[in-house]
C-alpha positions as CSV (number, residue, x, y, z in Angstrom):
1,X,0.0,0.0,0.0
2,X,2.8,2.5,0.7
3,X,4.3,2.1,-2.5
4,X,1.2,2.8,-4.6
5,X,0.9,5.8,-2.7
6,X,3.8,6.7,-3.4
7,X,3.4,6.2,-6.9
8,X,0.3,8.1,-7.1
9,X,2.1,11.1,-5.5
10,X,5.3,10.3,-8.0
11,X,2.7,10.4,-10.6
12,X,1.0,13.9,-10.2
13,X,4.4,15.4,-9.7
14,X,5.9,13.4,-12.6
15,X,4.1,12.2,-15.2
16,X,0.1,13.4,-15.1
17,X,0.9,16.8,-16.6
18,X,2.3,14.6,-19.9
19,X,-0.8,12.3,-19.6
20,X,-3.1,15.6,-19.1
21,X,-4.4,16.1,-22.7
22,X,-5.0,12.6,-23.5
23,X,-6.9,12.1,-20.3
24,X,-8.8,14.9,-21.3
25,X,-10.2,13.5,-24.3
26,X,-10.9,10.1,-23.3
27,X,-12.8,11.9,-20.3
28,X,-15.6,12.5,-23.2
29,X,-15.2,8.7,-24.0
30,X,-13.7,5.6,-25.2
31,X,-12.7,4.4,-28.1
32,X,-10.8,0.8,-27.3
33,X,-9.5,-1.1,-30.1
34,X,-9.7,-4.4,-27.9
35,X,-11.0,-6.6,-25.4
36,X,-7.8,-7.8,-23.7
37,X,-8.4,-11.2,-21.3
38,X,-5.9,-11.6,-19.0
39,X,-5.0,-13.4,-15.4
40,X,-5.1,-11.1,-12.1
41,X,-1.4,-12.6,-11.9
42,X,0.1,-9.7,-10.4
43,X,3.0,-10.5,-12.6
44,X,1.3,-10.1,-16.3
45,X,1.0,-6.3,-16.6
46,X,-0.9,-6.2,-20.8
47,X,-0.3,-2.4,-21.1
48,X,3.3,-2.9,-20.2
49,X,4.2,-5.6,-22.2
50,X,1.9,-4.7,-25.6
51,X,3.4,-0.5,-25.0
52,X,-0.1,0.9,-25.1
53,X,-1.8,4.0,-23.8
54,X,-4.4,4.7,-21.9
55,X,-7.7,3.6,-24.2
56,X,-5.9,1.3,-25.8
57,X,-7.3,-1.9,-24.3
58,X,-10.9,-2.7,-22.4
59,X,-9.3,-5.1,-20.0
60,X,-10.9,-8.1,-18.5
61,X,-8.9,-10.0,-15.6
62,X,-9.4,-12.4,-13.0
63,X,-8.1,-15.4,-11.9
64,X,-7.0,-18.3,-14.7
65,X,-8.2,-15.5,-17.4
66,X,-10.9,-17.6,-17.4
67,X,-14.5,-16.7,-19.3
68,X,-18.2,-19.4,-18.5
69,X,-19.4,-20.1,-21.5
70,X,-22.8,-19.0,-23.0
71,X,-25.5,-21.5,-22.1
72,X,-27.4,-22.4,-24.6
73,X,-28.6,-19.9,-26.8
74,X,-30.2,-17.7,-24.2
75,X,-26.8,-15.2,-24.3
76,X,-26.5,-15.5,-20.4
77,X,-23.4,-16.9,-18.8
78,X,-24.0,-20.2,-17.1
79,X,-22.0,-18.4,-14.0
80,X,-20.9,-15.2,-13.1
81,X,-22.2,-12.6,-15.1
82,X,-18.9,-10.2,-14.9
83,X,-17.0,-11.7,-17.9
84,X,-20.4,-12.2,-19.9
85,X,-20.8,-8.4,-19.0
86,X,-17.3,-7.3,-20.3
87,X,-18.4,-8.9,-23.6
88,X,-21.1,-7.3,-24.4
89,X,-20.3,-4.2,-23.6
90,X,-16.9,-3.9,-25.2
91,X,-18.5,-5.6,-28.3
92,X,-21.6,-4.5,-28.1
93,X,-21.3,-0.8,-27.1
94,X,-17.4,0.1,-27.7
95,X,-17.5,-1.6,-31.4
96,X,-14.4,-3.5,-30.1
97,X,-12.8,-5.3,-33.7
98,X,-10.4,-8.0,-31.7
99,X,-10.4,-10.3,-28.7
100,X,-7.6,-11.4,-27.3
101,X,-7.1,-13.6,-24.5
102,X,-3.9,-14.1,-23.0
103,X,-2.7,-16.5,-20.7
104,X,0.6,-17.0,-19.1
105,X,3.3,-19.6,-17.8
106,X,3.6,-20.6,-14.5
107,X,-0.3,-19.4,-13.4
108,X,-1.3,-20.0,-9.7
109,X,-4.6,-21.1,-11.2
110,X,-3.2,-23.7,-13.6
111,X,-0.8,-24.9,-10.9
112,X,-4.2,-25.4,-8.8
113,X,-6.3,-27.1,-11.5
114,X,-3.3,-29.7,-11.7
115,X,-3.2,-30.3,-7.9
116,X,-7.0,-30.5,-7.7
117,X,-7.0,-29.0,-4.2
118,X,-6.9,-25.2,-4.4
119,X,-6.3,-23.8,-1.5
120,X,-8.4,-25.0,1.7
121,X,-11.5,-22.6,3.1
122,X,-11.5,-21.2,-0.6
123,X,-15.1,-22.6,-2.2
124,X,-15.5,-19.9,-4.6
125,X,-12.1,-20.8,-6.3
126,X,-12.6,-24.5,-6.4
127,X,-16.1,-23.1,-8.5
128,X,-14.6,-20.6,-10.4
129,X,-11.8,-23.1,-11.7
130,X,-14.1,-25.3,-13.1
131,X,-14.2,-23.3,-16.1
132,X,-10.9,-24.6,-16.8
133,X,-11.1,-27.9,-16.3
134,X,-12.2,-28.5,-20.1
135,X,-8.9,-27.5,-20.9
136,X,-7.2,-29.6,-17.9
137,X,-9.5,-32.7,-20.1
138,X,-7.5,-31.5,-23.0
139,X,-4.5,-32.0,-21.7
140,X,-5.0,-35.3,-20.2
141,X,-6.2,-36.5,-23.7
142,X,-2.7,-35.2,-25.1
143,X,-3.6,-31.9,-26.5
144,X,-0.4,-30.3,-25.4
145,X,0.8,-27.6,-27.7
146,X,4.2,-28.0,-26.8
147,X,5.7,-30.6,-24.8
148,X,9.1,-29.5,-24.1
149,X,7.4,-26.6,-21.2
150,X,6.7,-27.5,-17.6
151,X,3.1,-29.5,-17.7
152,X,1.5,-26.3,-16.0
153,X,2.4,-24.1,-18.3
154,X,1.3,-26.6,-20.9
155,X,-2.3,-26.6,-19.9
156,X,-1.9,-22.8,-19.7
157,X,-1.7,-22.6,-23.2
158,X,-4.2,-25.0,-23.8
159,X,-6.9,-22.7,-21.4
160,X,-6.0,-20.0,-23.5
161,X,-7.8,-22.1,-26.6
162,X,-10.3,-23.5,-24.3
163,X,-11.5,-19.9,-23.0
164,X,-11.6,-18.8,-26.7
165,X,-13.7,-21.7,-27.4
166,X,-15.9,-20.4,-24.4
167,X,-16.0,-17.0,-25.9
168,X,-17.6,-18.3,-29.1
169,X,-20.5,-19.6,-27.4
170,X,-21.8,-16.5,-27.3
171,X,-24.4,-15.6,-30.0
172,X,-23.4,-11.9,-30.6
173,X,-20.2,-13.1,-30.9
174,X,-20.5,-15.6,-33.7
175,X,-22.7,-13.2,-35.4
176,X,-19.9,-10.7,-35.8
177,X,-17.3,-13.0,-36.0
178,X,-19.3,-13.8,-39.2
179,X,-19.5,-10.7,-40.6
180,X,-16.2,-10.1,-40.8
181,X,-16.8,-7.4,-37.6
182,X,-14.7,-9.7,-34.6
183,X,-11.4,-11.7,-34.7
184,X,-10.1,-13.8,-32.0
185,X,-7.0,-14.4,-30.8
186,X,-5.2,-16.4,-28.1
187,X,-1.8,-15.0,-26.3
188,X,0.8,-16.5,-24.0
189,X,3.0,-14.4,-22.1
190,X,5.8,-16.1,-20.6
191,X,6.9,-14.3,-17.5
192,X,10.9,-15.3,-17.6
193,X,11.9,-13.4,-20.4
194,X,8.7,-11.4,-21.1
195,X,7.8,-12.8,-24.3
196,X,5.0,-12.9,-26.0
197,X,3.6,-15.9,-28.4
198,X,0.3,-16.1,-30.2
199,X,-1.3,-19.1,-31.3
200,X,-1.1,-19.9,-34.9
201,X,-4.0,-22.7,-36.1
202,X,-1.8,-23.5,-39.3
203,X,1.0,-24.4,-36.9
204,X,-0.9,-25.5,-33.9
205,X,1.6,-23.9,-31.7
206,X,2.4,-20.4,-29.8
207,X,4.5,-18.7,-31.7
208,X,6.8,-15.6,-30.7
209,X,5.9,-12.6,-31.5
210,X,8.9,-10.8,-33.0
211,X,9.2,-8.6,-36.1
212,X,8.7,-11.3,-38.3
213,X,5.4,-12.7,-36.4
214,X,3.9,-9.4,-36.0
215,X,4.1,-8.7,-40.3
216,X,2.5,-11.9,-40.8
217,X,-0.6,-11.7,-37.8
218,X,-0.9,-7.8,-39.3
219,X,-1.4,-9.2,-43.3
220,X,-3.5,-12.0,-42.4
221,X,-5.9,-9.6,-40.7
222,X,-5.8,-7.4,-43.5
223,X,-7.6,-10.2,-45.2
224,X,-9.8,-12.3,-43.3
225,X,-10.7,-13.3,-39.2
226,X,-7.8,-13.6,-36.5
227,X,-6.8,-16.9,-34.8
């Protein structure tokens, strides 16, 4: 607590004044260009690592960047409403043109789907996680991406897919997906050297994101839907 206090004082002295015009437009609204879903990992911080500015990214986190699917065709989450909520109005309200969701190695969450005993006099975890366990049935069924990583960070990568999956359940998604209006994509940030892959379906692997990877994600989107 003392340091973000300090930090907020840091920041009026030091930075808000540079900040102070773009704040001042985006007071009259936003404008994001995506829905970013990420962990609550203290550790994975998206506007750091993707360089963007404030309006940049509607953010969704929480634990195991995890999102309960659509049940049914009814367009209401078959748990907490939150995520479903996020959705719709980053889609729905904000025009948002990309999804991405963005998972990471060595995840508490992961780690605790694996175990299969979160921690103890902690129910509404043990619930929450069960939105990964899909993925968890992946992984036990050989699904693994890439099997030279640790096993948690394998399953990791296969939530990312899972939670994408998830995503798609929803009606309004689908329709703009459809209409060439919403692309999906799935991430992997690796915390040791704060890299950054994204899943390629042609290759059926995270790949890294360098120079290289960013030309080719940028010309495929230039002519159809993301991953």
């Amino acid at each position: 607590m003392k340091k973000l206090l300090r930090g907020i004082v840091d920041f009026r002295h030091h930075t808000q004044a540079g900040y102070r015009e773009a704040f001042g437009r985006l007071a009259m609204g936003q404008k994001p260009d995506s829905l970013f879903v990420a962990c609550s990992d203290s550790r994975v911080v998206p506007n750091t690592f993707a360089s963007t500015d404030p309006g940049d990214l509607f953010v969704l986190r929480n634990i195991g960047n995890l999102v309960p699917p659509c049940a049914g065709e009814t367009g209401l989450s078959v748990d907490d409403l939150s995520e479903a909520a996020a959705l719709e109005y980053s889609v729905l309200e904000l025009g948002v043109s990309d999804i991405i969701v963005c998972g990471h190695s060595e995840c508490g969450a992961m780690r605790a789907l694996l175990g299969g005993r979160p921690a103890a006099g902690a129910p509404n975890f043990v619930e929450w996680l069960r939105h990964g366990e899909p993925a968890l049935r992946r992984l036990e069924a050989g699904g693994a991406l890439d099997a030279s990583i640790p096993i948690h960070d394998r399953l990791s990568q296969l939530n990312v897919l899972q939670q994408l999956d998830h995503v798609r359940t929803y009606p309004f998604v689908r329709e703009r997906i459809a209409g060439g209006k919403l692309r999906l994509h799935g991430w992997w940030f690796e915390l040791a050297h704060a890299d950054v892959y994204a899943y390629e379906p042609e290759l059926h692997r995270f790949v890294l994101i360098d120079e290289t990877q960013a030309e080719r994600i940028l010309t495929r989107l230039g002519r159809g839907h993301g991953a």
